[in-house]
N, C-alpha and C positions, 0 to 999 in steps of 0.2 A: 402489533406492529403492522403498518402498510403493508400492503403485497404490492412488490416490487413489477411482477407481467402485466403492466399495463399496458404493453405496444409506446412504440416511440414514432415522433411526427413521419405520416406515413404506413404506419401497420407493419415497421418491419423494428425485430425483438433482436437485441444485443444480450451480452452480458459479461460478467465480470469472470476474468481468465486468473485464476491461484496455482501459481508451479513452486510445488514445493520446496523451500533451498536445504543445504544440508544442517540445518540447525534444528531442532527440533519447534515445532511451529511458527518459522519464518516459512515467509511466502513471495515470490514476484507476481506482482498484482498487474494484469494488465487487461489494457478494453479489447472487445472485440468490434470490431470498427464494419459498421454498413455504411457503404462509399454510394455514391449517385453523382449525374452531375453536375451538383449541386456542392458538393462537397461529402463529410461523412457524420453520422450520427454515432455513438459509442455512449453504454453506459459505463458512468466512472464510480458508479456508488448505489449498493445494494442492500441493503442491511438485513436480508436473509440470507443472501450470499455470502457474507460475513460470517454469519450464526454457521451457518452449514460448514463452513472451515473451523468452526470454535474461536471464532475472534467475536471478540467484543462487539457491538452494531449500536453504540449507545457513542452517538457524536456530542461530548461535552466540550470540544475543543478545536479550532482551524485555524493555521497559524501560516504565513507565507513570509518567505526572507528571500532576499537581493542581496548579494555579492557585487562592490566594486572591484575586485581587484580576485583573477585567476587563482586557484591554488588557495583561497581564505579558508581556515577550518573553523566550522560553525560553529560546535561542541559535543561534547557529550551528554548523553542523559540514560540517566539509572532511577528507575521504579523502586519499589518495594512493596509487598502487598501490607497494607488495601489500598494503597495508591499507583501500582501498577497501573499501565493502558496501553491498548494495542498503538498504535503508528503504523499511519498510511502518510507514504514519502513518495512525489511527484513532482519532477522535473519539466518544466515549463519552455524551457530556453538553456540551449548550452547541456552544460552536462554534470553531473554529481556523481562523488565516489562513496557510498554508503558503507559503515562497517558495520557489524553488529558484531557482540561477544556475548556469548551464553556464560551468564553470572549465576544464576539459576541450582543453588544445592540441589539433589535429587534428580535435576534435568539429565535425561541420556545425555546430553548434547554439552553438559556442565564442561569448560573449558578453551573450550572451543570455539573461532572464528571465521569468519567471512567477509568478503568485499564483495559489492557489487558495483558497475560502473550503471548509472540510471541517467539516462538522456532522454532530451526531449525528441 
């Protein structure tokens, strides 16, 4: 895999911020932003930063959707291994209410949910 420390335009190094939520390996993924002014630089994507958290770093997939109309629910979606995959969800404009449910036999976490509100 790449090595992600290559300096970003300018010689100044971001990276990708993981706060752990209370599910057993979800995460809030966010940049760490170098401002100038110019505007800011942030990296949004690291694929050893990933690994180091135990997520996946293997992009098979990137998928963006537009909402006409407030309050639309987009769907659900449930893995199952071996087609399981991690999801990285980013809010662009406006705002999203994320849920996750730990489906998961065996998971500490098995049962149990969460909402996040994820704005741009």
């Amino acid at each position: 895999m790449p090595h992600c420390d290559r300096g970003s335009p300018g010689g100044v190094d971001g990276r990708v911020i993981f706060s752990p939520l209370e599910l057993e390996g979800a995460f809030l993924v966010d940049l760490e932003r170098r401002e100038d002014d110019r505007g800011f630089f942030a990296r949004a994507w690291c694929g050893e930063e990933f690994e180091a958290q135990g997520l996946s770093s293997a992009l098979v997939q990137c998928n963006l959707s537009f909402n006409h109309v407030a309050g639309t629910l987009r769907g659900m979606h449930f893995q199952r291994a071996p087609h399981a995959e991690a999801k990285l969800i980013r809010c662009t404009r406006g705002a999203i209410m994320d849920v996750i449910v730990d489906l998961r036999r065996g998971s500490p976490t098995h049962g149990r949910w969460l909402s996040v509100e994820v704005a741009a």
